[in-house]
N, CA, C and O atoms as CSV, one atom per row, in Angstrom:
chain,resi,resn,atom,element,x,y,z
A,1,UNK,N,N,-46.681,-4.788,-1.878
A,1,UNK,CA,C,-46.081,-4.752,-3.201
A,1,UNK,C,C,-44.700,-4.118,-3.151
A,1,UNK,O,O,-43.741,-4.657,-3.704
A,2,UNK,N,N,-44.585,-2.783,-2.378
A,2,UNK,CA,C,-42.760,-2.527,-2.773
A,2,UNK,C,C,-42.090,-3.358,-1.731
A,2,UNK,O,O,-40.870,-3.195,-1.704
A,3,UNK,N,N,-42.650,-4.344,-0.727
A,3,UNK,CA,C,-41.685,-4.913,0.043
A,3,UNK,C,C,-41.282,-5.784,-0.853
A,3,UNK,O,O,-40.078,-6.030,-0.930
A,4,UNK,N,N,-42.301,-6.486,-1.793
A,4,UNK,CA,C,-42.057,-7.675,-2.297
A,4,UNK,C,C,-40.776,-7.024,-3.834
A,4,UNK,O,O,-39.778,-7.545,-4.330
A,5,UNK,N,N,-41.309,-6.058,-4.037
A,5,UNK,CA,C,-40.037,-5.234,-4.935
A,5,UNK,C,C,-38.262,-4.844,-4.595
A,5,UNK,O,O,-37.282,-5.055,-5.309
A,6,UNK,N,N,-38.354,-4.211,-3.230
A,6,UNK,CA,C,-37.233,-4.334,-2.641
A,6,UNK,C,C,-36.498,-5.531,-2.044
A,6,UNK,O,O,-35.282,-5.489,-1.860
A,7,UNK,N,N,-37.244,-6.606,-1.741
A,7,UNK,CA,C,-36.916,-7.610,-1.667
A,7,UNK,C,C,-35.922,-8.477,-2.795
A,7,UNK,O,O,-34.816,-9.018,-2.773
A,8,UNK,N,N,-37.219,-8.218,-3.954
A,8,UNK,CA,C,-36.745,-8.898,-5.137
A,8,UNK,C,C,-34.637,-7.949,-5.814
A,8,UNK,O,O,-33.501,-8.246,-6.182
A,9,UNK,N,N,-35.580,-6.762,-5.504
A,9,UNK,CA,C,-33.875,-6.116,-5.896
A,9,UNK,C,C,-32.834,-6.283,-4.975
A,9,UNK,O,O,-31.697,-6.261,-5.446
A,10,UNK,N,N,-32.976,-6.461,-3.648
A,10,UNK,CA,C,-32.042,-6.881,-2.643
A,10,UNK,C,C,-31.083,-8.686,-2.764
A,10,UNK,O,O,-29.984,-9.138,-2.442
A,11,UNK,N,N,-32.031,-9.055,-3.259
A,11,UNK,CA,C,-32.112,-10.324,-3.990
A,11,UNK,C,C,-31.117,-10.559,-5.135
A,11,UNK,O,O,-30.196,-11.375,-5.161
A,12,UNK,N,N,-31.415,-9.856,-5.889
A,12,UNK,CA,C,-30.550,-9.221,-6.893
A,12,UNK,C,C,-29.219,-9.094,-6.731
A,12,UNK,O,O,-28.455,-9.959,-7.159
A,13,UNK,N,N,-28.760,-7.931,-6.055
A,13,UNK,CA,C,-27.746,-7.678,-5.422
A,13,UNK,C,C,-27.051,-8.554,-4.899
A,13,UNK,O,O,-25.826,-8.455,-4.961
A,14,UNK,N,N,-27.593,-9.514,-4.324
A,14,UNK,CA,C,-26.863,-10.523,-3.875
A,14,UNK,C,C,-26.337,-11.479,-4.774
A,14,UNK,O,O,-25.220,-11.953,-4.570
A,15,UNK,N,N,-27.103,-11.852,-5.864
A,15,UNK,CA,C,-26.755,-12.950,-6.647
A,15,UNK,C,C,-26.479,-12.316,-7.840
A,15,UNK,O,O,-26.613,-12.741,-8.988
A,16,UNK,N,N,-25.939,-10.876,-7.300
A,16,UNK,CA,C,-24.984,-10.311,-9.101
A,16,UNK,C,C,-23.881,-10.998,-9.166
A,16,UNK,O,O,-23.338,-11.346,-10.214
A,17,UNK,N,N,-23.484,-11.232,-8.018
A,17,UNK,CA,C,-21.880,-11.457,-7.976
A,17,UNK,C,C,-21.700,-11.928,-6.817
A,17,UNK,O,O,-22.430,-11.559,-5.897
A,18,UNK,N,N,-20.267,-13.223,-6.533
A,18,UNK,CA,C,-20.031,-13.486,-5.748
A,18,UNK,C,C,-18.670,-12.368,-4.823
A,18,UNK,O,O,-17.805,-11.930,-5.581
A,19,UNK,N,N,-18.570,-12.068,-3.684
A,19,UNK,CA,C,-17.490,-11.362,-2.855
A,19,UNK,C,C,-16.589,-11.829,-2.894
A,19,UNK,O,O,-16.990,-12.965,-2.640
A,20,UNK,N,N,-15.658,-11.922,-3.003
A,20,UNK,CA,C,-14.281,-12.308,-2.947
A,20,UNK,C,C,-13.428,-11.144,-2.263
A,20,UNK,O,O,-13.469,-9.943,-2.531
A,21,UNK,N,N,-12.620,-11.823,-1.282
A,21,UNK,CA,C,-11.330,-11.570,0.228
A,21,UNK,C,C,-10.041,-11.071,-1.178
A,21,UNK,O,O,-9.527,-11.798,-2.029
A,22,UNK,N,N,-9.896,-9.879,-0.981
A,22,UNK,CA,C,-8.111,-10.384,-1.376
A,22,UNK,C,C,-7.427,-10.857,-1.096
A,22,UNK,O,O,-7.532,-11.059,0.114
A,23,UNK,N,N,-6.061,-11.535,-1.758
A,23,UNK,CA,C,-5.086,-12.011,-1.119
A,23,UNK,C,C,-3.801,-11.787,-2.070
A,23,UNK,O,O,-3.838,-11.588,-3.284
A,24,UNK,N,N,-2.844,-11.853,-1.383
A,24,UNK,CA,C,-1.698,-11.875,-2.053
A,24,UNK,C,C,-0.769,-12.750,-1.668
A,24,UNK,O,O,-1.159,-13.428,-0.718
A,25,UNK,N,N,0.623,-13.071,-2.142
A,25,UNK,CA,C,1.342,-13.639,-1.453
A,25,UNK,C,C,2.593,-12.597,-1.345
A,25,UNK,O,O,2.988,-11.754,-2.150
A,26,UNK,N,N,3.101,-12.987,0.028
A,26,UNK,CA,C,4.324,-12.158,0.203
A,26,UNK,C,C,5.814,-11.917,-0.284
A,26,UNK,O,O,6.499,-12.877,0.067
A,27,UNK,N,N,6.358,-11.216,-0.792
A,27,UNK,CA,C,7.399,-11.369,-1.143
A,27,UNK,C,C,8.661,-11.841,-0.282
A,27,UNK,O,O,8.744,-11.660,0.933
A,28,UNK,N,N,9.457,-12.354,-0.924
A,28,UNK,CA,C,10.810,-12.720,-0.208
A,28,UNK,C,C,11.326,-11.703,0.177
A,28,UNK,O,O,11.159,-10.626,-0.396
A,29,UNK,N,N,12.250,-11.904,1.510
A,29,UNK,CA,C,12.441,-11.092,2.587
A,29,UNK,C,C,14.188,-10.622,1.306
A,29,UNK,O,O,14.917,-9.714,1.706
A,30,UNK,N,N,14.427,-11.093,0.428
A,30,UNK,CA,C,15.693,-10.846,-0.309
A,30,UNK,C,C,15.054,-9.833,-1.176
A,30,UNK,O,O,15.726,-8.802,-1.207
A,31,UNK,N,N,14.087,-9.790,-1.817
A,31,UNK,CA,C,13.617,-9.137,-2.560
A,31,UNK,C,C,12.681,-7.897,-2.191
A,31,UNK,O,O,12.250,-7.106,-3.030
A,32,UNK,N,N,12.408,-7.832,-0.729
A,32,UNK,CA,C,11.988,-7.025,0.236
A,32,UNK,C,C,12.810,-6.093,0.061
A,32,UNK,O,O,12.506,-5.027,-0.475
A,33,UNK,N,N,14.442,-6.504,0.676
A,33,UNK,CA,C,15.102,-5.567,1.076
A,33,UNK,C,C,16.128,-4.719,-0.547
A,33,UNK,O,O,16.615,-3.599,-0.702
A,34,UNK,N,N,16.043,-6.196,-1.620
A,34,UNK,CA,C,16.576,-5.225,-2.660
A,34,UNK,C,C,15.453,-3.900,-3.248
A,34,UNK,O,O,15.710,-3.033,-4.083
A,35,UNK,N,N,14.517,-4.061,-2.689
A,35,UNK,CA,C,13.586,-2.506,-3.641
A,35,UNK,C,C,13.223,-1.574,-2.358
A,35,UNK,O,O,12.712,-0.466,-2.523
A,36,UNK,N,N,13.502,-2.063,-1.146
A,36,UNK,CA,C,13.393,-1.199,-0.075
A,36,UNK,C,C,14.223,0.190,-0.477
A,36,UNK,O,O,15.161,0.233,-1.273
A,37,UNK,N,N,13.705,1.226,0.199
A,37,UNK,CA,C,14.528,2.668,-0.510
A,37,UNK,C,C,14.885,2.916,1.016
A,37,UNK,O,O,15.761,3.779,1.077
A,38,UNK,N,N,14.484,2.424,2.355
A,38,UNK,CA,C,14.706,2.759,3.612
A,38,UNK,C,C,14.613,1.764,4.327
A,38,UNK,O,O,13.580,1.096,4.268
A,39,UNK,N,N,15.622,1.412,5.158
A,39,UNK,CA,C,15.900,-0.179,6.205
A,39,UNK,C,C,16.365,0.933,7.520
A,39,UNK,O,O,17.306,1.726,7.492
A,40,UNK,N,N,15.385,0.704,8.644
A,40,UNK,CA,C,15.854,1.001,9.548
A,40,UNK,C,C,15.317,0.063,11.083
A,40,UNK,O,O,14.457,-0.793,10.871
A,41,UNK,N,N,15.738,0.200,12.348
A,41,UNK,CA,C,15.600,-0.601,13.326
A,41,UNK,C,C,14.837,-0.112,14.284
A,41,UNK,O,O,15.316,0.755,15.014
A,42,UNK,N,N,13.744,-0.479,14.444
A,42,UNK,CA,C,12.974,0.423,15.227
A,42,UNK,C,C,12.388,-0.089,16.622
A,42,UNK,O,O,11.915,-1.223,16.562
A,43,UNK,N,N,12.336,0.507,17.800
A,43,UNK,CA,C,11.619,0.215,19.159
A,43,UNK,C,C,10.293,0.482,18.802
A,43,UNK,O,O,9.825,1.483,18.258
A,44,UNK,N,N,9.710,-0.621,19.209
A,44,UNK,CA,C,8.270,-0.069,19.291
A,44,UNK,C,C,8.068,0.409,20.721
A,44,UNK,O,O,8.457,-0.298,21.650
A,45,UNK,N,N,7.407,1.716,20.962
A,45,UNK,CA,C,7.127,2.152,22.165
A,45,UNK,C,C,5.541,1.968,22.546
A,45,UNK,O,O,5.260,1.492,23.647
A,46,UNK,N,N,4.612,2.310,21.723
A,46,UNK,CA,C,3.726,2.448,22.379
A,46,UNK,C,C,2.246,1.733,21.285
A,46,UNK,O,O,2.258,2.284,20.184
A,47,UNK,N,N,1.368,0.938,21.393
A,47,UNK,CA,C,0.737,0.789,20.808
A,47,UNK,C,C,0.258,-1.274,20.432
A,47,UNK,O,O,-0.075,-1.992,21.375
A,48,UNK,N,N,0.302,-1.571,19.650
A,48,UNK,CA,C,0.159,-2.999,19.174
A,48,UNK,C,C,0.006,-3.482,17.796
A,48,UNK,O,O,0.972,-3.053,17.164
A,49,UNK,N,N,-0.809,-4.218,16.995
A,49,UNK,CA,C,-0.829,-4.868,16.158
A,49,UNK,C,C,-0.866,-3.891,14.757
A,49,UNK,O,O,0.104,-3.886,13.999
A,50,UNK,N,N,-1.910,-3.180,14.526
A,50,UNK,CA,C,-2.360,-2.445,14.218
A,50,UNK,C,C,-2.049,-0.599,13.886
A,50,UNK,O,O,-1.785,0.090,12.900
A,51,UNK,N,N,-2.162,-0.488,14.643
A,51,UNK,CA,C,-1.445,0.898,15.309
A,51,UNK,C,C,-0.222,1.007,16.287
A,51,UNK,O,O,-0.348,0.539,17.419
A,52,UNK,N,N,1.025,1.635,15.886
A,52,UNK,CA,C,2.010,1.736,16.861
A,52,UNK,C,C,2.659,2.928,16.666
A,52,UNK,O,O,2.567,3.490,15.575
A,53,UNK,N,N,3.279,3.378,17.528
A,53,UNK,CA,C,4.304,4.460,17.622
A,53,UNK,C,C,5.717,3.691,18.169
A,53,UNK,O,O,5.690,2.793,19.011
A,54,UNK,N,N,7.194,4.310,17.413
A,54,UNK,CA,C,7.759,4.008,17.507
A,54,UNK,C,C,9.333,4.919,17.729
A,54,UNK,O,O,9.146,6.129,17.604
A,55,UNK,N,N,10.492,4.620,17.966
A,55,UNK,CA,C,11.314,5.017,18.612
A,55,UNK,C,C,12.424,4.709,17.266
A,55,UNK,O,O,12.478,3.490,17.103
A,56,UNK,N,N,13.435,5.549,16.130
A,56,UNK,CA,C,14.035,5.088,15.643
A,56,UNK,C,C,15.610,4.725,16.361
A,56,UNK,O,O,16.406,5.518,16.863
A,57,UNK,N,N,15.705,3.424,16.222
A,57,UNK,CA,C,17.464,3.151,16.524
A,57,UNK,C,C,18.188,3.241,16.158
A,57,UNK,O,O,19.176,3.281,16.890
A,58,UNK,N,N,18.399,3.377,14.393
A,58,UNK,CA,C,19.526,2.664,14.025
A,58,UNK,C,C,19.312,3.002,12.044
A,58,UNK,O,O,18.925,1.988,11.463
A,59,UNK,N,N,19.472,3.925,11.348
A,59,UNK,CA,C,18.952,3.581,9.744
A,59,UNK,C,C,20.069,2.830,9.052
A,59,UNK,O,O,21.241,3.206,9.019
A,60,UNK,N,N,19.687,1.965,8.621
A,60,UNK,CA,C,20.607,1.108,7.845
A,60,UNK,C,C,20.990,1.448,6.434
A,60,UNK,O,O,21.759,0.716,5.810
């Protein structure tokens, strides 16, 4: 009996609502840089996609 209960509420849960991904779309690289408050040029030194450390060159 509570399997068939937790079941039923697990059940539930699922079909409260469908999940939905966010998304956005990106802004223009013109409109990027007019509300940017900081433009600078940077080395990436160490790291990848995700996570990086970096080296500043250059603040614009």
């Amino acid at each position: 009996m509570k399997k068939a209960a937790v079941y039923c509420v697990l059940l539930g849960l699922l079909a409260a609502g469908p999940a939905h991904a966010s998304s956005w779309t990106d802004p223009s690289f013109e409109s990027m840089v007019d509300d940017a408050e900081l433009i600078a040029l940077v080395e990436i030194t160490e790291g990848g996609s995700f996570l990086c450390k970096g080296k500043v060159l250059d603040v614009l």
